[in-house]
N, CA and C atoms as a LAMMPS dump frame, in Angstrom:
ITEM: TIMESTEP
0
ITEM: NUMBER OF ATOMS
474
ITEM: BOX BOUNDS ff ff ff
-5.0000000000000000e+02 5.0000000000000000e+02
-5.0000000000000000e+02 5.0000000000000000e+02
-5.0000000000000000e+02 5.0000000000000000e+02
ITEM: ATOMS id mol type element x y z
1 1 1 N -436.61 290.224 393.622
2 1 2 C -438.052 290.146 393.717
3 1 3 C -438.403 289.287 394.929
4 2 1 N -438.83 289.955 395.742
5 2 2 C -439.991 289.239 397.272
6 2 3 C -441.446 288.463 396.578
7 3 1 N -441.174 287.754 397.026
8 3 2 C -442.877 287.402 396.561
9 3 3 C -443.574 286.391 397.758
10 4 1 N -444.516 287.098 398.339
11 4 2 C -445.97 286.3 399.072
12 4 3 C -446.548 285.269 398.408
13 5 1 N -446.301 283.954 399.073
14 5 2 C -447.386 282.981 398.492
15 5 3 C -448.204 282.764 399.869
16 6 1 N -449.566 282.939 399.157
17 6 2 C -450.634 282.72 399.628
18 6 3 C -451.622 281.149 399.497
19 7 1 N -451.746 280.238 400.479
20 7 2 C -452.903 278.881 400.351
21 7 3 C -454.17 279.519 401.026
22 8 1 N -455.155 280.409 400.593
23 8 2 C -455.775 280.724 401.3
24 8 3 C -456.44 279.305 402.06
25 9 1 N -457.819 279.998 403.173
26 9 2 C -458.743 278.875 403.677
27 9 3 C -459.093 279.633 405.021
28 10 1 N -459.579 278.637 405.908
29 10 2 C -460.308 279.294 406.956
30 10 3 C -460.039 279.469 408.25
31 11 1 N -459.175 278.123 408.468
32 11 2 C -458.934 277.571 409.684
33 11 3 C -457.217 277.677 409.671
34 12 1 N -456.939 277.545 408.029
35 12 2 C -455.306 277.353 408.429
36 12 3 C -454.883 278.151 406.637
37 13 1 N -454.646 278.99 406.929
38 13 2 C -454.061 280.144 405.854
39 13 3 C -452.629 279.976 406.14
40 14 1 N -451.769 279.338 404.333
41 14 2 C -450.263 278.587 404.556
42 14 3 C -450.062 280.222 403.882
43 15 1 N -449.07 280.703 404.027
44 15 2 C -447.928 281.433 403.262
45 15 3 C -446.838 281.343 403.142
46 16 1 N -445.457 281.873 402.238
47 16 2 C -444.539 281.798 402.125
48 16 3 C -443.442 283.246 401.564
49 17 1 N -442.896 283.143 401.967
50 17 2 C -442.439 284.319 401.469
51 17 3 C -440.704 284.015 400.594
52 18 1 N -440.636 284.359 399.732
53 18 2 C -439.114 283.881 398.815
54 18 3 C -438.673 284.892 398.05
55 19 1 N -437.357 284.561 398.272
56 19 2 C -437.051 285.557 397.394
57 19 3 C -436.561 284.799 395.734
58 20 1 N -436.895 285.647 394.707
59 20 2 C -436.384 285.252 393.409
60 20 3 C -435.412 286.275 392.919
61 21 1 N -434.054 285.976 392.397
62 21 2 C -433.099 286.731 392.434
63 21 3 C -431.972 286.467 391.436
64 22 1 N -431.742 286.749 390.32
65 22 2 C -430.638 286.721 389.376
66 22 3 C -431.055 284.808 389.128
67 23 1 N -432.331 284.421 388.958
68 23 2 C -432.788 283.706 388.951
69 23 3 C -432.472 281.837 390.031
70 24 1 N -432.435 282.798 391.077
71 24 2 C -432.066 281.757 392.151
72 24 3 C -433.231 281.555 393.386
73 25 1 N -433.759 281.038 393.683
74 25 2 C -434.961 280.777 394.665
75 25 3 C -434.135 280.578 396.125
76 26 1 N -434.48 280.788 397.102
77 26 2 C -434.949 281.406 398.41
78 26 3 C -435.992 281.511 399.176
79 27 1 N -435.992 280.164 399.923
80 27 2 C -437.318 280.304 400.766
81 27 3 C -437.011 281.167 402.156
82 28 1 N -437.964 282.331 402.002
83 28 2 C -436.84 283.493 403.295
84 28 3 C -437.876 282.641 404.57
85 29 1 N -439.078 282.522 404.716
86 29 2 C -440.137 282.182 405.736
87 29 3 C -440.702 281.452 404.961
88 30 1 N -441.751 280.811 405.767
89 30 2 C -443.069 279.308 405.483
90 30 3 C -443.652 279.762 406.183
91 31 1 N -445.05 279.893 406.584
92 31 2 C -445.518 279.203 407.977
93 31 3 C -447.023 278.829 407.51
94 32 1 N -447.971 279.82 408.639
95 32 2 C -449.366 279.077 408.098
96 32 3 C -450.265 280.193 409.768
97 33 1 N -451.034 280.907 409.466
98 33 2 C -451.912 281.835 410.13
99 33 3 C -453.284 280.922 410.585
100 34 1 N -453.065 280.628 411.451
101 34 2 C -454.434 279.832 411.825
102 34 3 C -455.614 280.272 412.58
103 35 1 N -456.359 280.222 412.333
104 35 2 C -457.5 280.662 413.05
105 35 3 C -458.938 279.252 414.186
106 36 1 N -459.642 279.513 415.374
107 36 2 C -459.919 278.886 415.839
108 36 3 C -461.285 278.576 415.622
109 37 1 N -462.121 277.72 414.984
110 37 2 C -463.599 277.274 414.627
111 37 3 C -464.236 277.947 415.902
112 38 1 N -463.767 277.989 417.223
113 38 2 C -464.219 278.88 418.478
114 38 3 C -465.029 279.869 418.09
115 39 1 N -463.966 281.108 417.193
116 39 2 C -464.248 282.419 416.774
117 39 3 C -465.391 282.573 416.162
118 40 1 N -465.987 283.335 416.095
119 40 2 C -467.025 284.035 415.012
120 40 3 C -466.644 284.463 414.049
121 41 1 N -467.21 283.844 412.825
122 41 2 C -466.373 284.156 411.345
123 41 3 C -466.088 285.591 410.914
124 42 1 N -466.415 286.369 411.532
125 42 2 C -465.346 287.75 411.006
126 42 3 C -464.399 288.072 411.938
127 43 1 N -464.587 287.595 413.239
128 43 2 C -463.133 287.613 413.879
129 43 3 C -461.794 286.653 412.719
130 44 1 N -462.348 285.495 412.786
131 44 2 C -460.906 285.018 412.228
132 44 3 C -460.811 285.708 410.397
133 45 1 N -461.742 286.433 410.116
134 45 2 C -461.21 287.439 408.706
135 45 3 C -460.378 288.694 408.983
136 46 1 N -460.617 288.868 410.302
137 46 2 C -459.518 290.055 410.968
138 46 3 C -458.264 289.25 411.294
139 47 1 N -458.017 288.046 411.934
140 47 2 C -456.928 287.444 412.18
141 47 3 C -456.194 287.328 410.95
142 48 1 N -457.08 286.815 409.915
143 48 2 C -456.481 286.532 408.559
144 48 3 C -455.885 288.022 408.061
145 49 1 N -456.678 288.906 407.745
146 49 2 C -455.942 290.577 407.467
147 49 3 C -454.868 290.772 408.078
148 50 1 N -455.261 290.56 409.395
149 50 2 C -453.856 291.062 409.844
150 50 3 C -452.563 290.252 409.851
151 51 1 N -452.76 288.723 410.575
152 51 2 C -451.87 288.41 410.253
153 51 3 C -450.893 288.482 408.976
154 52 1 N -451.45 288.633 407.426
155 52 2 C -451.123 288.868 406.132
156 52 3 C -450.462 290.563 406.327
157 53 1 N -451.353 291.114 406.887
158 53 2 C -450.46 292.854 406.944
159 53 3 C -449.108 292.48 407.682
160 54 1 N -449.058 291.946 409.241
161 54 2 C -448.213 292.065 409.615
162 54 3 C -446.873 291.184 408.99
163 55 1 N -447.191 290.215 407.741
164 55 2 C -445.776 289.416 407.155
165 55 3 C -445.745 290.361 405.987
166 56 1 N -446.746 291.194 405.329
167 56 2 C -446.074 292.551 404.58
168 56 3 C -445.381 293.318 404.743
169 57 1 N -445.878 293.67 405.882
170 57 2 C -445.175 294.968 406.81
171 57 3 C -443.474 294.542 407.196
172 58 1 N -443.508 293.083 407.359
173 58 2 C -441.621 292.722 408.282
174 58 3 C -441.257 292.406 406.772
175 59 1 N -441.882 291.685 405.601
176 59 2 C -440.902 291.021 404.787
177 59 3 C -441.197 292.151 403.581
178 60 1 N -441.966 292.63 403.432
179 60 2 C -441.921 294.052 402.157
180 60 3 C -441.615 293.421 400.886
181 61 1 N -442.778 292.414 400.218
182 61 2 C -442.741 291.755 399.236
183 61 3 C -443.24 292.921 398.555
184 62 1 N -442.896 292.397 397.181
185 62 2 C -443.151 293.53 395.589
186 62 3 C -444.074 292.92 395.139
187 63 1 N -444.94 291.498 395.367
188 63 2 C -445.57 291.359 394.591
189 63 3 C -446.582 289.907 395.491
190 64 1 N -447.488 289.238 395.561
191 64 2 C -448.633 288.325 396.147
192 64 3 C -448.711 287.122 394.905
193 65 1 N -448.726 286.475 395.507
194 65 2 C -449.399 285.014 394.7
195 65 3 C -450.653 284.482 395.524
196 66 1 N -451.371 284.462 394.794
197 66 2 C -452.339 283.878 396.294
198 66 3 C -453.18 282.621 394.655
199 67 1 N -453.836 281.669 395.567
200 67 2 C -454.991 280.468 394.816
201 67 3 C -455.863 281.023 394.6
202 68 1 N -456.058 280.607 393.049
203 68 2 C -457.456 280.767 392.842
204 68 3 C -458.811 279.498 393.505
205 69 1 N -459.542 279.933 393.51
206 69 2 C -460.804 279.194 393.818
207 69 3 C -461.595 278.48 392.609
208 70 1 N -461.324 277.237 391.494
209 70 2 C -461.572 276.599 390.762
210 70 3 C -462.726 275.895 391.375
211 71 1 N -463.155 275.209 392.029
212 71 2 C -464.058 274.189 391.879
213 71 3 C -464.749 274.004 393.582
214 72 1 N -465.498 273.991 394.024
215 72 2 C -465.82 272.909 395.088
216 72 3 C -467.018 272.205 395.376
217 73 1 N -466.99 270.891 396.377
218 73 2 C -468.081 270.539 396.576
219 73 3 C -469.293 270.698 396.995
220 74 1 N -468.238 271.88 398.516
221 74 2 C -469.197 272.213 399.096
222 74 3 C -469.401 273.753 399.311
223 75 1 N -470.499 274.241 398.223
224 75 2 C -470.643 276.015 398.298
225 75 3 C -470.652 276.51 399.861
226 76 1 N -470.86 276.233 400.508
227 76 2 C -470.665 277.185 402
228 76 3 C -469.481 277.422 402.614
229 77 1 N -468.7 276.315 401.962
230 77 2 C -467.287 276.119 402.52
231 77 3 C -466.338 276.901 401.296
232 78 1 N -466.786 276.684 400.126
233 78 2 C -466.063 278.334 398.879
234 78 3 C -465.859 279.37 399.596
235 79 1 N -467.614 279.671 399.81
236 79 2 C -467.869 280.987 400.343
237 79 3 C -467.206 281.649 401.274
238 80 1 N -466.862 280.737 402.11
239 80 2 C -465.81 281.027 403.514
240 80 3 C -464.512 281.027 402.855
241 81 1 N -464.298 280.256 402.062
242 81 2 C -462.584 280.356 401.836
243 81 3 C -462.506 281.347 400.483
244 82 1 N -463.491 282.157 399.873
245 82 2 C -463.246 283.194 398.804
246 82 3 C -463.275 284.364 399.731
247 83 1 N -463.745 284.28 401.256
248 83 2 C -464.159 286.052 401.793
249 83 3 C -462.516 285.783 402.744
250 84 1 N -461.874 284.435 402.743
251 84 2 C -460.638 284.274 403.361
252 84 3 C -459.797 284.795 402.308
253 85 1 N -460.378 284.686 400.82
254 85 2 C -459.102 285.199 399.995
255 85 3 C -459.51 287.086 399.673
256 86 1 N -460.854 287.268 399.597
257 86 2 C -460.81 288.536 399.586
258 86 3 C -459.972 289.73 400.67
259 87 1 N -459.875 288.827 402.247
260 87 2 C -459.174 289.593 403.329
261 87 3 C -457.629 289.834 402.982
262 88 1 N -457.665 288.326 401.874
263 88 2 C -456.015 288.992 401.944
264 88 3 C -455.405 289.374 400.902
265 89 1 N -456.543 289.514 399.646
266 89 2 C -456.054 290.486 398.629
267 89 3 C -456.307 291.762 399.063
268 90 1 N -456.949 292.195 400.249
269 90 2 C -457.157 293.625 400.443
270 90 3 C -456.096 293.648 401.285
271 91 1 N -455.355 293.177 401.97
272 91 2 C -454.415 293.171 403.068
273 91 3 C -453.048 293.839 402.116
274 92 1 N -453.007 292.676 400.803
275 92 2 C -452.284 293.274 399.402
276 92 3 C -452.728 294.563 398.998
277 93 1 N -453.752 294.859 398.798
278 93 2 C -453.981 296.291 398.082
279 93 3 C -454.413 297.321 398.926
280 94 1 N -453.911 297.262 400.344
281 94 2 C -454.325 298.111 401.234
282 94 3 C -452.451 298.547 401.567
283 95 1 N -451.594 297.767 401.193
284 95 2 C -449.968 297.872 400.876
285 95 3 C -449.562 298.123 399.942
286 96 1 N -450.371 298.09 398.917
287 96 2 C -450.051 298.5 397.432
288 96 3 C -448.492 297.358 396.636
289 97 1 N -448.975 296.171 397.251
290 97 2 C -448.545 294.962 396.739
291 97 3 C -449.952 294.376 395.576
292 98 1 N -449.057 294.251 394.184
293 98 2 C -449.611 293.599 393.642
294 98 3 C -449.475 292.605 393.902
295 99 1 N -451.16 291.804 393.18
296 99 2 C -451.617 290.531 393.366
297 99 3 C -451.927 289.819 391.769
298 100 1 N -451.182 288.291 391.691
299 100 2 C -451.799 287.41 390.396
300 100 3 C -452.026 286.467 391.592
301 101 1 N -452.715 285.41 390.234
302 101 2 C -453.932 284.287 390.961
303 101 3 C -452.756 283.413 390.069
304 102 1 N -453.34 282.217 390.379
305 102 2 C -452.613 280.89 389.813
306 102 3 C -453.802 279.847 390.339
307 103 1 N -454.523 278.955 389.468
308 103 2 C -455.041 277.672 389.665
309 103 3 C -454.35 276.474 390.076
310 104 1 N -454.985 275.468 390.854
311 104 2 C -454.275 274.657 391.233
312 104 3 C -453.732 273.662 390.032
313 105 1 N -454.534 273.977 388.646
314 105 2 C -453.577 273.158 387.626
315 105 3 C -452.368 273.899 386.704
316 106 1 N -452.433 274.88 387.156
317 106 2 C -451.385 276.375 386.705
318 106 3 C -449.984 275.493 387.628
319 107 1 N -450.295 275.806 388.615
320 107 2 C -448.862 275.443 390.346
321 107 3 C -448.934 273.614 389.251
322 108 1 N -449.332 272.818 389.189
323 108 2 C -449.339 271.723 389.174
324 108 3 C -448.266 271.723 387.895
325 109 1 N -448.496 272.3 386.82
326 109 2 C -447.814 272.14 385.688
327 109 3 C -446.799 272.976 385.925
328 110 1 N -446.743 274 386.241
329 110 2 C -445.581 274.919 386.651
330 110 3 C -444.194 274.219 387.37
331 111 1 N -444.541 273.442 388.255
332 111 2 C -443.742 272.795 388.637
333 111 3 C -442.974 271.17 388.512
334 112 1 N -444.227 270.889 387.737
335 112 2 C -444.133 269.405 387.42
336 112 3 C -444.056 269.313 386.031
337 113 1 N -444.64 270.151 385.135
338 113 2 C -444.761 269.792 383.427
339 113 3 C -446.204 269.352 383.567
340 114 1 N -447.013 268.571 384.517
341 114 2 C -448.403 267.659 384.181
342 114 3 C -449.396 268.402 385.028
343 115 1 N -450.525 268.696 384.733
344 115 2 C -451.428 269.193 385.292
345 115 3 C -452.338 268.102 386.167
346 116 1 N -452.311 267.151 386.298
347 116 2 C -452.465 266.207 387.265
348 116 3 C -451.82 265.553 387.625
349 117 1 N -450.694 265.862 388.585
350 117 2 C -449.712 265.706 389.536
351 117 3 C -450.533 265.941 390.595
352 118 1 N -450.199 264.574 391.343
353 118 2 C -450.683 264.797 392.511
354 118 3 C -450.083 265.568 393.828
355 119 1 N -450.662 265.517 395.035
356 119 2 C -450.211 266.329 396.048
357 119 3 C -448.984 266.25 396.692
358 120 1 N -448.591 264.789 396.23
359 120 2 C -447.312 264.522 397.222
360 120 3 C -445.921 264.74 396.697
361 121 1 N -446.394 264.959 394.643
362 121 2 C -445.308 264.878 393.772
363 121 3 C -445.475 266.638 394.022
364 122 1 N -445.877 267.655 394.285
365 122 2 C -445.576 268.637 394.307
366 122 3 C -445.463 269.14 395.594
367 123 1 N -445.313 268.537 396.471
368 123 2 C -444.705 268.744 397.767
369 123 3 C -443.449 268.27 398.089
370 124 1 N -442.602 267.497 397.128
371 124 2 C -441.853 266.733 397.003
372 124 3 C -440.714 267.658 396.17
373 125 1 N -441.127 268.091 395.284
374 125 2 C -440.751 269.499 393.788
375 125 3 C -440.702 270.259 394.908
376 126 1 N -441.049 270.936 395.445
377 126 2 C -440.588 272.184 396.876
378 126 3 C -440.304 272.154 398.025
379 127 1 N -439.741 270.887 398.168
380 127 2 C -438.584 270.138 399.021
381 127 3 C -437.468 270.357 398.102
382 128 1 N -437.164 269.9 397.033
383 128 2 C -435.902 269.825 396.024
384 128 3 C -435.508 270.995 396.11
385 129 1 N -436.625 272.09 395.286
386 129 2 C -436.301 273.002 394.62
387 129 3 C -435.333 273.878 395.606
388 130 1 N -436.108 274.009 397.121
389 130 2 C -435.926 275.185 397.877
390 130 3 C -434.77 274.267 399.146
391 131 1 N -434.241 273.073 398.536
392 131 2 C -433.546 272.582 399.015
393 131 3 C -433.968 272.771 400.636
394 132 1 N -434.761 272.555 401.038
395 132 2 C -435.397 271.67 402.549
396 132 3 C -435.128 270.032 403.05
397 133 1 N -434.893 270.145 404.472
398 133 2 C -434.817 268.654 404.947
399 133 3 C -435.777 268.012 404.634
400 134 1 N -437.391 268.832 404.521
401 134 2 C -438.749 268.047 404.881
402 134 3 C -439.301 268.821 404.141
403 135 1 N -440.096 268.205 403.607
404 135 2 C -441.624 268.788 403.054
405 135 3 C -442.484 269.617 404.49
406 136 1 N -443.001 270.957 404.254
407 136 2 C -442.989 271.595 405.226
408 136 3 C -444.569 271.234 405.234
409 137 1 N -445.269 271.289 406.422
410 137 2 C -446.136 270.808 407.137
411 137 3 C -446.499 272.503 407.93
412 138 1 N -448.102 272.17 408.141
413 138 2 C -449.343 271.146 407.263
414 138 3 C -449.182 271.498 405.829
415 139 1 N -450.082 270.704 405.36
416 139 2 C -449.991 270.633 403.43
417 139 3 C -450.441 272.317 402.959
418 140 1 N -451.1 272.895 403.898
419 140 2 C -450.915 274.479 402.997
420 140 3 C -449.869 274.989 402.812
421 141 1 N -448.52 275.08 404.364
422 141 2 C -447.549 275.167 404.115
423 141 3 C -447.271 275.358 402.777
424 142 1 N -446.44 274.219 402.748
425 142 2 C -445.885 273.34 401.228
426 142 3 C -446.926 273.94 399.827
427 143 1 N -448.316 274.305 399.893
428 143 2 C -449.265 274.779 398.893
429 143 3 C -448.554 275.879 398.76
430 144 1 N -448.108 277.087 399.758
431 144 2 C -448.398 278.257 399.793
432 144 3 C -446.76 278.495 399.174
433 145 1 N -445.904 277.444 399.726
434 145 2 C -444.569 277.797 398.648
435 145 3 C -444.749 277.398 397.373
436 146 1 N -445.504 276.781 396.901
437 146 2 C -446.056 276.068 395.136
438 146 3 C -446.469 277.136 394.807
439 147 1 N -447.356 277.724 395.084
440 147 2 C -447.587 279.158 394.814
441 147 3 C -446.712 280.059 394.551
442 148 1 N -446.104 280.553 395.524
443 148 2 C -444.92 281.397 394.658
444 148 3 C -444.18 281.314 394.26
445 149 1 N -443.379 279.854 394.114
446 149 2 C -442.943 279.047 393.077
447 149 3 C -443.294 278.979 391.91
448 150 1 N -444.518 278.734 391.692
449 150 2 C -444.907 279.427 390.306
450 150 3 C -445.283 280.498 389.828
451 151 1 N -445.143 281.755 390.775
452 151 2 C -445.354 283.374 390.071
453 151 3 C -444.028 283.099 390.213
454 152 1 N -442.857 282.604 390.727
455 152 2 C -441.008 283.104 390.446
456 152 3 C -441.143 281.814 388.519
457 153 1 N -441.596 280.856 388.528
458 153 2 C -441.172 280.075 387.327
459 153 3 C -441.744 280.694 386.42
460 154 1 N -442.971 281.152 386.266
461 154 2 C -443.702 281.605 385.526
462 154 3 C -443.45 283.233 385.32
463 155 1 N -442.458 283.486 386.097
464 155 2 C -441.807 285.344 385.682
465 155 3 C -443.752 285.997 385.637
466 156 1 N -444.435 285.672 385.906
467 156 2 C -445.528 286.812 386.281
468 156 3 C -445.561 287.855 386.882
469 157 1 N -444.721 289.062 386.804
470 157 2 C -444.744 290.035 387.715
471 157 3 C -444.988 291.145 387.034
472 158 1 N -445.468 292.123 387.901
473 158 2 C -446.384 293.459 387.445
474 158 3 C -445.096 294.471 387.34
């Protein structure tokens, strides 16, 4: 099983791609799709699509993890980072990769047992797990492997 983890957002979209296998983890890629505040906000929703098509297209995952959108302070800034997650569940269902969601207290307990674990104890858990020198950088990075870290712990697959 391939699986896409997705940190959506606006400016810096983390993913990961791993493999889960006779129950052994595999971080195959990390990185993080960034886009420039420069752009006009549907340019960087095309950067975001595509960049997401084109790590479908080379790594041919079976299945997406992407964040859900629980809470924020500031509604204008949701709004931008839910039409960042709509680009790349369609990027998924325009490949006919299924997609589950996971909350950030879903990844938190998934990996830790505690649903308020903070950021550094679960960046720390996917350093171990995926046996890395470093906690991978920036912090979506590291989000976007928690993510499919917990669709591989949590066996969620379609």
């Amino acid at each position: 099983m391939i699986i896409l983890g997705i940190d959506p957002g606006t400016a810096i979209v983390g993913y990961a791609i791993i493999s889960f296998k006779n129950n052994e983890l595999t971080a195959l890629d990390y990185g993080c799709i960034k886009t420039s505040k420069e752009e006009v906000f549907p340019k960087r929703l095309s950067q975001i699509y595509h960049g997401i098509e084109t790590l479908i297209k080379k790594n041919k995952p079976d299945q997406m993890a992407i964040e859900s959108l629980y809470f924020a302070k500031n509604v204008k800034t949701a709004m931008k980072v839910s039409e960042a997650r709509g680009v790349a569940i369609l990027a998924a269902a325009e490949n006919k990769i299924k997609v589950v969601e996971f909350t950030p207290l879903q990844v938190k307990q998934a990996l830790t047992g505690y649903g308020r674990a903070s950021k550094s104890q679960i960046q720390q858990m996917v350093k171990v797990i995926f046996k890395l020198k470093t906690i991978p950088r920036p912090d979506d990075v590291a989000d976007a492997l928690a993510i499919a870290l917990t669709c591989a712990q949590t066996k969620k697959f379609y």
